[in-house]
Backbone as XML, in Angstrom:
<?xml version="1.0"?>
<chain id="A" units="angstrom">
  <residue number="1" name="UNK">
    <atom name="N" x="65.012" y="43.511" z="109.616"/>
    <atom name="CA" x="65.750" y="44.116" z="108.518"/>
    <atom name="C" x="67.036" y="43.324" z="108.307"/>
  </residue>
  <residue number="2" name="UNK">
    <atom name="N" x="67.421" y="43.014" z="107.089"/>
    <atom name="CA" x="68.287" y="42.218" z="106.871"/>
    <atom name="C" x="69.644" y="43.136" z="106.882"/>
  </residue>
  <residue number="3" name="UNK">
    <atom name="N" x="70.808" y="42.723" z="107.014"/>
    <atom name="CA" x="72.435" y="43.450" z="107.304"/>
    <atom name="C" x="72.262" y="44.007" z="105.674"/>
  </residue>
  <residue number="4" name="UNK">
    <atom name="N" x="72.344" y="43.599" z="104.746"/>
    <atom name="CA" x="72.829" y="44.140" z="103.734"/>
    <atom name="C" x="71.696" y="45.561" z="103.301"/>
  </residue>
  <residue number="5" name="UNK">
    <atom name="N" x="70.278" y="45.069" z="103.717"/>
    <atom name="CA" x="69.401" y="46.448" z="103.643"/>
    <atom name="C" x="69.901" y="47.749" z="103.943"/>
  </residue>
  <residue number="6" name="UNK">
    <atom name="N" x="70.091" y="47.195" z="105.471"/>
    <atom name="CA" x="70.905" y="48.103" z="106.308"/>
    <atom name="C" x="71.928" y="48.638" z="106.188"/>
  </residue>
  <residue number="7" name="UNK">
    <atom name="N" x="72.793" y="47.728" z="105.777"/>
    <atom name="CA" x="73.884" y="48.831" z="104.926"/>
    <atom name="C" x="73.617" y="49.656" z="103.843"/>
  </residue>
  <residue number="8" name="UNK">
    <atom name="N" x="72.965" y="49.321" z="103.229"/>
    <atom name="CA" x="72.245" y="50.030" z="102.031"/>
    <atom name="C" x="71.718" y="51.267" z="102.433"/>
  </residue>
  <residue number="9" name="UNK">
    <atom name="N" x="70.774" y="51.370" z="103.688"/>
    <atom name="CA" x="70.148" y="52.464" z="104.367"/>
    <atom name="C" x="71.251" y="53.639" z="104.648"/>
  </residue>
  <residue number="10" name="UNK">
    <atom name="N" x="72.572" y="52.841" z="105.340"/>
    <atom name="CA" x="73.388" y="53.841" z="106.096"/>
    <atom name="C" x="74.441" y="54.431" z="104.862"/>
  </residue>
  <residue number="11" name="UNK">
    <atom name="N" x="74.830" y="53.908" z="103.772"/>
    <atom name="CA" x="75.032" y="54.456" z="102.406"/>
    <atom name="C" x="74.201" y="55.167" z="101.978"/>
  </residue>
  <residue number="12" name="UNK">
    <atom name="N" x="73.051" y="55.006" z="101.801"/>
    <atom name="CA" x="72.037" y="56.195" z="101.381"/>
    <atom name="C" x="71.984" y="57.276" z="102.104"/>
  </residue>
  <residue number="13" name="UNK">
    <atom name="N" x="71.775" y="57.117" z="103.390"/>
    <atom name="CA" x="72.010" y="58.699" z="104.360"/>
    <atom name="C" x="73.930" y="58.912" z="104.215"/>
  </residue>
  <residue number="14" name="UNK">
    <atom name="N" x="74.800" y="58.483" z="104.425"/>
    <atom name="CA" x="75.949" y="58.735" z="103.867"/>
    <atom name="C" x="76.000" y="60.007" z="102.712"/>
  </residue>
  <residue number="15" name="UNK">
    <atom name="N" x="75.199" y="59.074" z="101.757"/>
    <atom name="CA" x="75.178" y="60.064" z="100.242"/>
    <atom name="C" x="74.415" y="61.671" z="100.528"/>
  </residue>
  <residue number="16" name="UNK">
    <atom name="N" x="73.802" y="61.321" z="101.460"/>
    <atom name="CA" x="72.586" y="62.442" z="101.241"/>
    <atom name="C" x="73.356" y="63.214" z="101.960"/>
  </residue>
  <residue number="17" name="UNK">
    <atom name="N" x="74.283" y="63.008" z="102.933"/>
    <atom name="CA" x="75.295" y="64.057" z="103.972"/>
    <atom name="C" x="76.527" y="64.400" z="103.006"/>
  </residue>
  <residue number="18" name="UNK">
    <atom name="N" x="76.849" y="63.832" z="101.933"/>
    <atom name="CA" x="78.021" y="64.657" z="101.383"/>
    <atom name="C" x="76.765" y="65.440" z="100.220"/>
  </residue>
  <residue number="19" name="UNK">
    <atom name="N" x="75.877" y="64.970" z="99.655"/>
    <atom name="CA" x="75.211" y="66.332" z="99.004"/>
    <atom name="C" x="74.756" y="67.225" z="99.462"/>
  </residue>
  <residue number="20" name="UNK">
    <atom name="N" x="74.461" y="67.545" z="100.729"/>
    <atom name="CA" x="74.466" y="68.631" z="101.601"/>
    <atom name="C" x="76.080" y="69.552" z="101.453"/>
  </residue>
  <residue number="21" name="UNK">
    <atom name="N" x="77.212" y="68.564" z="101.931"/>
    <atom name="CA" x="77.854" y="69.407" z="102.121"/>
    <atom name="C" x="78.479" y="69.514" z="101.101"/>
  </residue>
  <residue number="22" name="UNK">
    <atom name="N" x="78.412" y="69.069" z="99.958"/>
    <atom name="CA" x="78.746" y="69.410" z="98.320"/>
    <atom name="C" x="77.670" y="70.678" z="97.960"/>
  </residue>
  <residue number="23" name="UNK">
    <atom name="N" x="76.629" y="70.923" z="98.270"/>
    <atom name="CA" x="76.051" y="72.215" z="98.514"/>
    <atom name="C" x="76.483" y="73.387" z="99.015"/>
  </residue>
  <residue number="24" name="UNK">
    <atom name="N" x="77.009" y="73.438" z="100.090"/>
    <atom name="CA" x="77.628" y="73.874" z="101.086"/>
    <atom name="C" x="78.670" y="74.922" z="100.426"/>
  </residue>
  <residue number="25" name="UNK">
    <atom name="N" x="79.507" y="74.386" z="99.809"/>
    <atom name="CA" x="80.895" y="74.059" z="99.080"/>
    <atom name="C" x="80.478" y="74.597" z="97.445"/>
  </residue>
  <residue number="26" name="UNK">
    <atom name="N" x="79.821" y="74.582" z="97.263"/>
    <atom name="CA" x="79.313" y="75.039" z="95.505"/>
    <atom name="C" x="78.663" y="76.254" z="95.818"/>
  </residue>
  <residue number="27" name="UNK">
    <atom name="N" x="78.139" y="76.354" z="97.132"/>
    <atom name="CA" x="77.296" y="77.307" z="96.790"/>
    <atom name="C" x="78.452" y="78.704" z="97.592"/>
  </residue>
  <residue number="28" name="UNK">
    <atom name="N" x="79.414" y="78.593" z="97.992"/>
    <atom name="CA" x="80.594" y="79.212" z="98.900"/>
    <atom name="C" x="81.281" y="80.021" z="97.726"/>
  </residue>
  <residue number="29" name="UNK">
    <atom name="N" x="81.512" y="78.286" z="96.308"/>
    <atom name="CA" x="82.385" y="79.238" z="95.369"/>
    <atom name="C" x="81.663" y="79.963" z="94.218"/>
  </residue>
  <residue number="30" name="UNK">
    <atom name="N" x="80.067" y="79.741" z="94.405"/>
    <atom name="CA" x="79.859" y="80.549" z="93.440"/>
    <atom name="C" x="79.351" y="82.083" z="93.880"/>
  </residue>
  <residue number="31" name="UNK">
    <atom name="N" x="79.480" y="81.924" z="95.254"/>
    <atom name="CA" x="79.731" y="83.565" z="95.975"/>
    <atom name="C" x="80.528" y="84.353" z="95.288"/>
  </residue>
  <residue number="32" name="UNK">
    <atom name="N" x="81.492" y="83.468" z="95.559"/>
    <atom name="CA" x="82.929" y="84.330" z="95.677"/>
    <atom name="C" x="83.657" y="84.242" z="93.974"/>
  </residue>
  <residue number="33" name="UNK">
    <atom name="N" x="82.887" y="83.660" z="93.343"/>
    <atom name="CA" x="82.956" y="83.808" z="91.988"/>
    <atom name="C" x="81.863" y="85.333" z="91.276"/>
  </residue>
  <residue number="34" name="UNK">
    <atom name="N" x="80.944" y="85.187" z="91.869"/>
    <atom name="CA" x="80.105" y="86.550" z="91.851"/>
    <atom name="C" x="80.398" y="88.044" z="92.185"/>
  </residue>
  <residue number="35" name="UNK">
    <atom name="N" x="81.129" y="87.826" z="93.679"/>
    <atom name="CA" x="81.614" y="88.988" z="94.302"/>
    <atom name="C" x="83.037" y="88.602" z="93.468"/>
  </residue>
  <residue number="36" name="UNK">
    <atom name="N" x="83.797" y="88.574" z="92.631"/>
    <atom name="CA" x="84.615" y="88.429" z="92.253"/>
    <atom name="C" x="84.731" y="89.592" z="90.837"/>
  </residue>
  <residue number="37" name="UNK">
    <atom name="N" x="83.934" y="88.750" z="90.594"/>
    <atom name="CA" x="82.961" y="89.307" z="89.034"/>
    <atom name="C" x="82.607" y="90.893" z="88.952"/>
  </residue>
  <residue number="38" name="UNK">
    <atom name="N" x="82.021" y="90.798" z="90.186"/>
    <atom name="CA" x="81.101" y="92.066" z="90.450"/>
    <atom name="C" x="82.214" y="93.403" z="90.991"/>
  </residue>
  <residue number="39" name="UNK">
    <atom name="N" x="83.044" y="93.322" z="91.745"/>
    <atom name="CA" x="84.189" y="94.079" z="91.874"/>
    <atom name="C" x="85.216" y="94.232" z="90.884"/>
  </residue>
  <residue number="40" name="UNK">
    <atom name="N" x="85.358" y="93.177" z="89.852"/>
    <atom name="CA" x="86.030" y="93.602" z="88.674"/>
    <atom name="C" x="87.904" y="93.230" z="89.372"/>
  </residue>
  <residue number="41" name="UNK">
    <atom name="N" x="88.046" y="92.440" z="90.852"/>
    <atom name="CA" x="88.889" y="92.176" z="91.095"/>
    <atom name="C" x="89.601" y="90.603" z="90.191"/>
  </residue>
  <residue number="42" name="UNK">
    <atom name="N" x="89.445" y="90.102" z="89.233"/>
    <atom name="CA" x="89.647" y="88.628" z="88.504"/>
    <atom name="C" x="90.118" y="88.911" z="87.520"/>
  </residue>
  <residue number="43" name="UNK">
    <atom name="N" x="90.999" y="87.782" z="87.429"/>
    <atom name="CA" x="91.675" y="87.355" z="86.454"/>
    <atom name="C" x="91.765" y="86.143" z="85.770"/>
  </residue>
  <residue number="44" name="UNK">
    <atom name="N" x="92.053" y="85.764" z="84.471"/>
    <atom name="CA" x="91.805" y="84.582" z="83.724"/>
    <atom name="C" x="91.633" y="83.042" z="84.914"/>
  </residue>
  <residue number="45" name="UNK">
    <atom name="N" x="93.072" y="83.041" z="85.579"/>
    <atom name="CA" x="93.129" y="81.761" z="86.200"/>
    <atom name="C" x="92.246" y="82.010" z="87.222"/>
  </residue>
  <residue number="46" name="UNK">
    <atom name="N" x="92.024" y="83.113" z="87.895"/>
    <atom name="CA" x="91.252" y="82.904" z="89.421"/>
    <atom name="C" x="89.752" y="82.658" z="88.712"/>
  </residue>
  <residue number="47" name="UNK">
    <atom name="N" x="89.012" y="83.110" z="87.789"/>
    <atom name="CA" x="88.061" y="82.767" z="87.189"/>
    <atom name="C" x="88.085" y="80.936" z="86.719"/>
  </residue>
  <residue number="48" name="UNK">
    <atom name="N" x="89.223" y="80.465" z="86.046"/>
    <atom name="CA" x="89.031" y="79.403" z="85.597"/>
    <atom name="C" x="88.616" y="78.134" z="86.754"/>
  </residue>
  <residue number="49" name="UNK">
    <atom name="N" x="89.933" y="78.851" z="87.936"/>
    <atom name="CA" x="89.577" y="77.832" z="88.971"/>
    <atom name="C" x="88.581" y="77.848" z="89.851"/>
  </residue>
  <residue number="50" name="UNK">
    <atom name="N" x="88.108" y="78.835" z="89.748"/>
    <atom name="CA" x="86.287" y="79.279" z="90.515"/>
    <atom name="C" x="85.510" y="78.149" z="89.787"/>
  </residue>
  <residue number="51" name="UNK">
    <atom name="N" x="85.121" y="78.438" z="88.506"/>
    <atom name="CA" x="84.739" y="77.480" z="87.591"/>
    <atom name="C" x="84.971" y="76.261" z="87.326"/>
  </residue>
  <residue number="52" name="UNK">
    <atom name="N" x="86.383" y="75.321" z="87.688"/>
    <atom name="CA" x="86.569" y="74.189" z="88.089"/>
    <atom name="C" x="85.906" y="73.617" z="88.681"/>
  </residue>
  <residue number="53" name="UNK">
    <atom name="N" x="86.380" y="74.447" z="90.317"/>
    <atom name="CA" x="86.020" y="74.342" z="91.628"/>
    <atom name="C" x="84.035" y="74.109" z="91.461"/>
  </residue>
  <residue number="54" name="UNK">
    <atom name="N" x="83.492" y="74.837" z="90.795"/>
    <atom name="CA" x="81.681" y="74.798" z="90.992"/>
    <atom name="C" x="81.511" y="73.702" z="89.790"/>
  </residue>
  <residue number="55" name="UNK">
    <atom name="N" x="81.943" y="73.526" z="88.637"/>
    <atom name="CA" x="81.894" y="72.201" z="88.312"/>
    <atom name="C" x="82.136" y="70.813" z="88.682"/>
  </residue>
  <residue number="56" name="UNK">
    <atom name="N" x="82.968" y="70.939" z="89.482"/>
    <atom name="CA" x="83.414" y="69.607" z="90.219"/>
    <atom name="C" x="82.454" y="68.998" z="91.081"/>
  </residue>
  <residue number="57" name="UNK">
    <atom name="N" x="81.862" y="70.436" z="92.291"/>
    <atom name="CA" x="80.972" y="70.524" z="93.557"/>
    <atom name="C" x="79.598" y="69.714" z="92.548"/>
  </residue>
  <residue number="58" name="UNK">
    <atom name="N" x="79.159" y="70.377" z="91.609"/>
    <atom name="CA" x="78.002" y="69.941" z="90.598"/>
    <atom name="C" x="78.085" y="69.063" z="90.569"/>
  </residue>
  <residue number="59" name="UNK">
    <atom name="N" x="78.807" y="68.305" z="89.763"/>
    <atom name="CA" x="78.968" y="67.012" z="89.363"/>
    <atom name="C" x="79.199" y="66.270" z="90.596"/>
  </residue>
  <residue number="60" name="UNK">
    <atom name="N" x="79.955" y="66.288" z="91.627"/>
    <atom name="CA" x="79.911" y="65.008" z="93.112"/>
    <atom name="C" x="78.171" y="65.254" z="93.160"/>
  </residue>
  <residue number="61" name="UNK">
    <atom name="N" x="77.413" y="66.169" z="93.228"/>
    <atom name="CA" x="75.991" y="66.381" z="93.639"/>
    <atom name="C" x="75.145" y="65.006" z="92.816"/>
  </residue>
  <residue number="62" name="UNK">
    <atom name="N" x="75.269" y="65.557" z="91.322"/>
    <atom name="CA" x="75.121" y="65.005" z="90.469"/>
    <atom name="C" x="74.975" y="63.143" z="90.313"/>
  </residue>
  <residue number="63" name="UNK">
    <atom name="N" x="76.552" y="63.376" z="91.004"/>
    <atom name="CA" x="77.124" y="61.440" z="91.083"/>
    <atom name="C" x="76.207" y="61.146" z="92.417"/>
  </residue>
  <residue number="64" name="UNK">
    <atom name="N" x="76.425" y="61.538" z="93.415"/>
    <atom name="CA" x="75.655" y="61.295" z="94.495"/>
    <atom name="C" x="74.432" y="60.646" z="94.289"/>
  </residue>
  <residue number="65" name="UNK">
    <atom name="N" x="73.845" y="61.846" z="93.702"/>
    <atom name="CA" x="71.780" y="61.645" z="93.287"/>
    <atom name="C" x="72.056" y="60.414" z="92.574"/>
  </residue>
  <residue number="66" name="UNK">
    <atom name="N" x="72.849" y="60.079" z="91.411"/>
    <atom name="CA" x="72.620" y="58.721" z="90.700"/>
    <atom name="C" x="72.877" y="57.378" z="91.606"/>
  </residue>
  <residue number="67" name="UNK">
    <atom name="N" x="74.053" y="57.619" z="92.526"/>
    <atom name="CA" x="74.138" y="56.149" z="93.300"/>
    <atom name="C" x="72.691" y="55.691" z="94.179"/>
  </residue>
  <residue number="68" name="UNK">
    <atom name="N" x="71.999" y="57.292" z="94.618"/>
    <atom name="CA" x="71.294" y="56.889" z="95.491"/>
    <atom name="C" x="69.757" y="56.289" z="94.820"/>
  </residue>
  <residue number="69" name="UNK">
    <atom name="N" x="69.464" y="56.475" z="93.651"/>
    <atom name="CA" x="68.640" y="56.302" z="92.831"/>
    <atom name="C" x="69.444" y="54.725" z="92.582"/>
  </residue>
  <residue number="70" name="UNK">
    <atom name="N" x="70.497" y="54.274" z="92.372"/>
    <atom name="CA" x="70.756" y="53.155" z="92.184"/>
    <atom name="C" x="70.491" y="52.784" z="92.818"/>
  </residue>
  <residue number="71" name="UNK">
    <atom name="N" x="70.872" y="52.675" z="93.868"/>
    <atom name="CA" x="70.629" y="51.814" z="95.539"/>
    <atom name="C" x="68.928" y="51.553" z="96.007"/>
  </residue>
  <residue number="72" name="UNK">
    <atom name="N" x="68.699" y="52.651" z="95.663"/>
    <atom name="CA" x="67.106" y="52.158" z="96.282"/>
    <atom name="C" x="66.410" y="51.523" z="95.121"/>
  </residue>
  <residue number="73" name="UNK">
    <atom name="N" x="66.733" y="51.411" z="93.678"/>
    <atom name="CA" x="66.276" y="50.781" z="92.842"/>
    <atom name="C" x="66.663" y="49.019" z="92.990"/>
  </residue>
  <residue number="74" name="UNK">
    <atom name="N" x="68.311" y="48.911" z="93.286"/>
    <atom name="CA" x="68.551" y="47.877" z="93.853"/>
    <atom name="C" x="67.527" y="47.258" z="94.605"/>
  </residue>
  <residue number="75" name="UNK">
    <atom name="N" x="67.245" y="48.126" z="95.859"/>
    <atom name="CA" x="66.655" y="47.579" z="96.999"/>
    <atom name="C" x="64.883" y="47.199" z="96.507"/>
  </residue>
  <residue number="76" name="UNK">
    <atom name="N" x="64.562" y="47.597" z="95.188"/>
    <atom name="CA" x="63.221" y="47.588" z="95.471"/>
    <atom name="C" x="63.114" y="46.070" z="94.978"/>
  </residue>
  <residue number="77" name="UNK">
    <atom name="N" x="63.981" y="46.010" z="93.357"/>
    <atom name="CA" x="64.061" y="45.120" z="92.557"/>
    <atom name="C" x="64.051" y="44.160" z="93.514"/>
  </residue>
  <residue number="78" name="UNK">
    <atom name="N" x="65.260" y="43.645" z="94.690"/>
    <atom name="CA" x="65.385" y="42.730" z="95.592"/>
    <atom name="C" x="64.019" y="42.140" z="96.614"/>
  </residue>
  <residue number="79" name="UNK">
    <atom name="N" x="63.211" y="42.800" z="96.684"/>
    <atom name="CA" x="62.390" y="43.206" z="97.511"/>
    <atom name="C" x="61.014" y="42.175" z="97.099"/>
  </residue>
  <residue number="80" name="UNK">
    <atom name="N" x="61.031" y="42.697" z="95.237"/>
    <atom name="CA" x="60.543" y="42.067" z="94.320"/>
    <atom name="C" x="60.777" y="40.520" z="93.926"/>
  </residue>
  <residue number="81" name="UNK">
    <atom name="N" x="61.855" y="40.238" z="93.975"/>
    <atom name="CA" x="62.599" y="39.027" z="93.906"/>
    <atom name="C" x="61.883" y="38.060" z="94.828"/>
  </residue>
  <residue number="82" name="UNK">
    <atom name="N" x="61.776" y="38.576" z="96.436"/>
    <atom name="CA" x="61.609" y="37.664" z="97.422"/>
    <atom name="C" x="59.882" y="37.854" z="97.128"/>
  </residue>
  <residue number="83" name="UNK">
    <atom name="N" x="59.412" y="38.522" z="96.630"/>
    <atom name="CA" x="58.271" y="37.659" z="96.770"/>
    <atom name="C" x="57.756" y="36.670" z="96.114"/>
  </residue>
</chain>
């Protein structure tokens, strides 16, 4: 296996460990955006920043899935090259 594959490999599991815990983390505030809701305890800003907060978590998920779809597309194209 060549060094740069390999780095490629350990970036790809990298990615796949912060979309776990970008899961983790989205799925925490849209609890507590629910039980929020549901008790009738909220207000404009604590709602807005719930909603920040689970858009943001989305979207790192989001960015994640595309690098890693880059990377192994990289790797195939390359792969292709050498033969």
């Amino acid at each position: 296996m060549k060094i740069s594959s390999f780095i490629r490999q350990k970036k790809i599991e990298w990615l796949r460990w912060r979309i776990k815990r970008n899961r983790v983390w989205l799925n925490y505030a849209m609890n507590t955006y629910n039980r929020i809701a549901i008790e009738g305890r909220w207000d404009y800003s604590t709602l807005q920043l719930l909603e920040w907060r689970i858009n943001r978590y989305d979207n790192k998920i989001l960015l994640y899935k595309a690098k890693i779809v880059y990377l192994t597309e990289e790797e195939m194209s390359k792969r292709n090259d050498e033969e």
